[in-house]
N, C-alpha and C positions, 0 to 999 in steps of 0.2 A: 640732196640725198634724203630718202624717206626713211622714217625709222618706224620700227613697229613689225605688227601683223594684224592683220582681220582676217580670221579664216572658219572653217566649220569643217567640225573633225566628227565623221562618221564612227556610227560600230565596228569594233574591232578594229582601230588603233589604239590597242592597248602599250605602250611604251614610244608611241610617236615622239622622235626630241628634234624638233624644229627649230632652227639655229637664225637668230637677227640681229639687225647692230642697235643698239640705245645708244643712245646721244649723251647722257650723262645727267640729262635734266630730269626733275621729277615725272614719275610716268601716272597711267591710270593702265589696270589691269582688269577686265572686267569678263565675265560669262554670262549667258544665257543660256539653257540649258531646252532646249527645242522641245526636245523628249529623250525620256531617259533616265539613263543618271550616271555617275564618275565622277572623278576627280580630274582638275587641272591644277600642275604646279607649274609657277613661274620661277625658272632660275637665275643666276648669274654665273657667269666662268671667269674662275680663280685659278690661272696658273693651267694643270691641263683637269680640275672637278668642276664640276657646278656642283653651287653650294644654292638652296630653295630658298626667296626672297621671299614664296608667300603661297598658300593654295586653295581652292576655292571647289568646294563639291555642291553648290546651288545655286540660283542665278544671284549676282551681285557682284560688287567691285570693291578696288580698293587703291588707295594710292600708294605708290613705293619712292623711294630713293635710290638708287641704283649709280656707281660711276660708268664715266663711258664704256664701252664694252659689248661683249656676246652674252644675250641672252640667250633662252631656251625655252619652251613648252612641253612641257611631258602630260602625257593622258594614261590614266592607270580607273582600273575596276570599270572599264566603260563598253558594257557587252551590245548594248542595244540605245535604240537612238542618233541623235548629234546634238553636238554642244559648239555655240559659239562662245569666238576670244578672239578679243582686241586687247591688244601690249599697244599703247600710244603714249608719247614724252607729250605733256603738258602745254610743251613750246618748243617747237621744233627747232628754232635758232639760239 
């Protein structure tokens, strides 16, 4: 099974929440931001919330901890451009 996302999210998805499975192992979440600008937050689902493991409005990355689980991607203040985001576990097995 694949865990993750790589995808690139156009203008005006403003409140996209994209739903994937993590593995439980350390991930990397990272943006580039093509042109533009916004925010990306990475969440986790606790129960029936997601609670924001982390969010990132420039290009760059970051590692998380995360247990297994439904993450999420949300895109907010993002009128113009596209931004990439890859959510990948460190080590798939």
């Amino acid at each position: 099974m694949k865990y993750g996302i790589d995808k690139t999210y156009t203008a005006n998805q403003d409140g996209t929440n994209e739903t994937f499975k993590h593995n439980g192992k350390t991930g990397v979440f990272a943006i580039g931001v093509n042109s533009g600008s916004g925010t990306v937050k990475l969440q986790h689902q606790i129960g029936t919330k997601f609670v924001t493991i982390d969010s990132l409005a420039a290009d760059g990355g970051t590692q998380f901890v995360s247990p297994m689980g439904t993450l999420r991607i949300v895109t907010e203040s993002f009128s113009s451009g596209n931004i990439s985001v890859v959510v990948r576990p460190l080590n798939e097995h």
